[in-house]
C-alpha positions in Angstrom: -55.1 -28.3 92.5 -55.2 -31.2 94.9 -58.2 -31.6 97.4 -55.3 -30.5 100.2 -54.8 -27.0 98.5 -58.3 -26.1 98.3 -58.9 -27.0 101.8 -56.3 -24.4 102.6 -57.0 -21.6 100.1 -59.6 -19.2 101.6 -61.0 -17.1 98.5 -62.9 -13.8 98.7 -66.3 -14.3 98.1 -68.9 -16.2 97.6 -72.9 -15.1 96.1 -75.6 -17.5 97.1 -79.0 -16.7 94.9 -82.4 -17.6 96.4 -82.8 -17.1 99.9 -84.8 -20.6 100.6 -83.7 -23.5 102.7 -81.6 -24.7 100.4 -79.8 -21.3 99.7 -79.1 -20.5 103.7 -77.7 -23.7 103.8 -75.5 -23.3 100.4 -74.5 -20.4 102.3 -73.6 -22.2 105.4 -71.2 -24.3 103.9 -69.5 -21.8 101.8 -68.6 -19.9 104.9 -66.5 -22.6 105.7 -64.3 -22.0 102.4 -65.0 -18.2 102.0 -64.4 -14.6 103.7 -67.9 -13.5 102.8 -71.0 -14.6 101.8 -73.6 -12.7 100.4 -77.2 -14.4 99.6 -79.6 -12.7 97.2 -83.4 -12.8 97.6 -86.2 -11.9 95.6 -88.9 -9.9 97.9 -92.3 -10.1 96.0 -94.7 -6.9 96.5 -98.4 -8.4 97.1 -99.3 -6.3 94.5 -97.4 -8.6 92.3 -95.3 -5.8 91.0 -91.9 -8.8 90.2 -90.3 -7.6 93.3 -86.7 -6.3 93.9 -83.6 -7.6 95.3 -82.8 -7.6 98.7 -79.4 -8.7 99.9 -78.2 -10.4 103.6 
């Protein structure tokens, strides 16, 4: 698939993990090339429990 055809195909979705800098920006980008976006984030507990997932 050429550079051209990927340009122009607009997939579904797109799953960003890590909610940092880095990850909202990943996200940014892939927003030009996808429907939706969805970032994952891990939300730490201060009891230090692991946390959960939270999604955007």
């Amino acid at each position: 698939m050429s550079k051209r055809e990927l340009s122009s195909t607009r997939s579904e979705h797109a799953l960003v993990i890590g909610g940092s800098v880095a990850g909202l920006l990943a996200a940014r980008v892939l927003a030009d090339h996808f429907e939706r976006v969805t970032v994952v984030k891990r939300d730490h507990f201060p009891a230090g429990d692991g946390g959960v997932l939270a999604t955007y």
